[in-house]
C-alpha positions in Angstrom: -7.3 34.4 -20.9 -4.7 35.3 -18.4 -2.1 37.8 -19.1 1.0 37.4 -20.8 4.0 36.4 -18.5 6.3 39.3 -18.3 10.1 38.3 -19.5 11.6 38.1 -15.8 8.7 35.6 -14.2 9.5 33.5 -17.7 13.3 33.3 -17.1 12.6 32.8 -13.6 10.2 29.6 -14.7 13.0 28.4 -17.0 16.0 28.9 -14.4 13.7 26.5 -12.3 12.8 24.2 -15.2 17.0 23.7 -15.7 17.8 23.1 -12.6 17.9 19.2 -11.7 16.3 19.3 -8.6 13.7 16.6 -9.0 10.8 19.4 -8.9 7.5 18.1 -11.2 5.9 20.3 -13.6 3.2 20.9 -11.7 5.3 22.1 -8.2 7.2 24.4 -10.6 3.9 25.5 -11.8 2.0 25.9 -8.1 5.6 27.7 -7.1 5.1 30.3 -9.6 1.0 31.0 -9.5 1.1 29.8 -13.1 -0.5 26.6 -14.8 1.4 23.8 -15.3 0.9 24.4 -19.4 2.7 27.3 -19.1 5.4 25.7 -17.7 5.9 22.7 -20.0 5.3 25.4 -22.7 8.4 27.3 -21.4 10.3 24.2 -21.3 9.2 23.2 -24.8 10.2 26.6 -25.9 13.6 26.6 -24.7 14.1 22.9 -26.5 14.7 21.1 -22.5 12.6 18.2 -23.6 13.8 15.6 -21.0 12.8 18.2 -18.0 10.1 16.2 -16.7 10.8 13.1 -18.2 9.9 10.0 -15.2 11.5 7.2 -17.1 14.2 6.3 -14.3 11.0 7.0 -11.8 9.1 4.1 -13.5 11.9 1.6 -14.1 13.0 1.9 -10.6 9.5 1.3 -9.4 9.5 -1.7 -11.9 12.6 -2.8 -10.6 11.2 -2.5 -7.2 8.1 -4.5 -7.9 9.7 -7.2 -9.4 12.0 -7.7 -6.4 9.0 -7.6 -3.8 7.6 -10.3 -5.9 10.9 -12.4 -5.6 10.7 -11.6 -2.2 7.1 -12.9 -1.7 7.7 -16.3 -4.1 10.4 -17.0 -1.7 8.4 -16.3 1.8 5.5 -18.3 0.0 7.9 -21.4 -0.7 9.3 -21.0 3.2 5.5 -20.8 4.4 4.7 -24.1 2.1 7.5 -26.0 3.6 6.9 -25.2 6.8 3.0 -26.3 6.9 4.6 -29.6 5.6 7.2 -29.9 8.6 4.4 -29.5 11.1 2.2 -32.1 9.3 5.0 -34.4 9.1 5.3 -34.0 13.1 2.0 -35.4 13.4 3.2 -38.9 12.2 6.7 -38.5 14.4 7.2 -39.6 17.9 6.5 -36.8 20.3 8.8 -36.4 23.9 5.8 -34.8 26.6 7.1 -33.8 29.4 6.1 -32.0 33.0 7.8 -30.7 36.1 6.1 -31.6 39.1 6.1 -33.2 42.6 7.2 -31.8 46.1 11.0 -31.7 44.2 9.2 -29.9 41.3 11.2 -33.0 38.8 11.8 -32.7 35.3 9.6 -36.2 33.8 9.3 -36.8 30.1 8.0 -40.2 28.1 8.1 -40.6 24.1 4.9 -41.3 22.6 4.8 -42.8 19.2 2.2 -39.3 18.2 1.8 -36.4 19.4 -1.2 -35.7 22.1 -4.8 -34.4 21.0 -4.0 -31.1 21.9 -0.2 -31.1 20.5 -1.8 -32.6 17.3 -4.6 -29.4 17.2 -1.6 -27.1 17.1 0.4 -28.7 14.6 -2.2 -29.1 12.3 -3.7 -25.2 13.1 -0.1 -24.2 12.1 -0.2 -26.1 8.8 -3.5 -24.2 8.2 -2.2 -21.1 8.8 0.9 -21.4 7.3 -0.7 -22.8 4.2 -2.8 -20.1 4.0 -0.3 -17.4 4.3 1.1 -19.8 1.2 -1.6 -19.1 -0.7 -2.2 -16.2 -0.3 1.2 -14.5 -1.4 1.4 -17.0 -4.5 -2.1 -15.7 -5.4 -0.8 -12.3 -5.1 1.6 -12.5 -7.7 -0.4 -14.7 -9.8 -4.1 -12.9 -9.6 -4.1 -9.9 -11.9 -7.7 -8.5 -10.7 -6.9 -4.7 -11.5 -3.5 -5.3 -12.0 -3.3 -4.5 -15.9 -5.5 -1.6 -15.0 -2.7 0.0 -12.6 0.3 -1.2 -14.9 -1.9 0.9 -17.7 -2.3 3.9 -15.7 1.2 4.1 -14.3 2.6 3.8 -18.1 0.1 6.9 -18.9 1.2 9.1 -15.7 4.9 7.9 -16.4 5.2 8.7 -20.3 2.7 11.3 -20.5 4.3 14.1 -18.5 1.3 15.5 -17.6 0.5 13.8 -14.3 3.5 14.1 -12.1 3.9 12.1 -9.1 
């Protein structure tokens, strides 16, 4: 069992405990060569028992979270919409066009669908787009590990004794 703090290192602790300088438990701790018991003990002592408390920490990273997943819903729906614009240009007329001849002229004809290899690219941006689509709506809506993180970021947030 260590030693006994002596009364100066204690107010020392406690002066650094008061201050509201965002410093966890355990940096106040590692500052001081002391455990980080010791230093929500002191804190607990002196009756400071919102020192360490995270609970603006965690509903700022909620906040967070829920506006990256606004964020991604919309980016999903703009991905979705566009892999239906390039599907609908395969069924649209399609101006091809070339510069050539010793005057290097512009020519161009309308053709009632787009050309093999115009049609390839359209349709391999739909697939990609749709994809992307996909993907970010499965983000939101597949919880593999999910609950899991949700549960241990409650237990670091309201537990005090992991601090981040």
């Amino acid at each position: 069992m260590p030693p006994p703090l002596n009364e100066s290192k204690r107010q020392d602790i406690l002066n650094a405990i008061s201050t509201s300088d965002g410093r966890s438990r355990n940096q106040i701790a590692k500052e001081f060569g002391v455990a980080a018991s010791t230093v929500g003990k002191i804190a607990q002592e002196a009756g400071i028992t919102d020192a360490f408390d995270r609970t603006q920490t965690q509903k700022g990273t909620q906040a967070r979270s829920a506006d990256l997943a606004e964020l991604r819903s919309r980016t999903a729906a703009r991905f979705l919409q566009k892999a239906n614009e390039m599907l609908d240009r395969l069924e649209e007329p399609c101006e091809v066009f070339a510069f050539g001849g010793a005057e290097n002229r512009f020519n161009s004809e309308i053709l009632h669908r787009p050309p093999s290899a115009e049609a390839r690219n359209l349709m391999t941006a739909a697939a990609i787009a749709l994809d992307k689509h996909v993907l970010l709506d499965k983000h939101d809506a597949d919880d593999s590990g999910g609950a899991a993180v949700d549960a241990w970021l409650r237990h670091v947030m309201g537990s005090g004794t992991t601090q981040m």
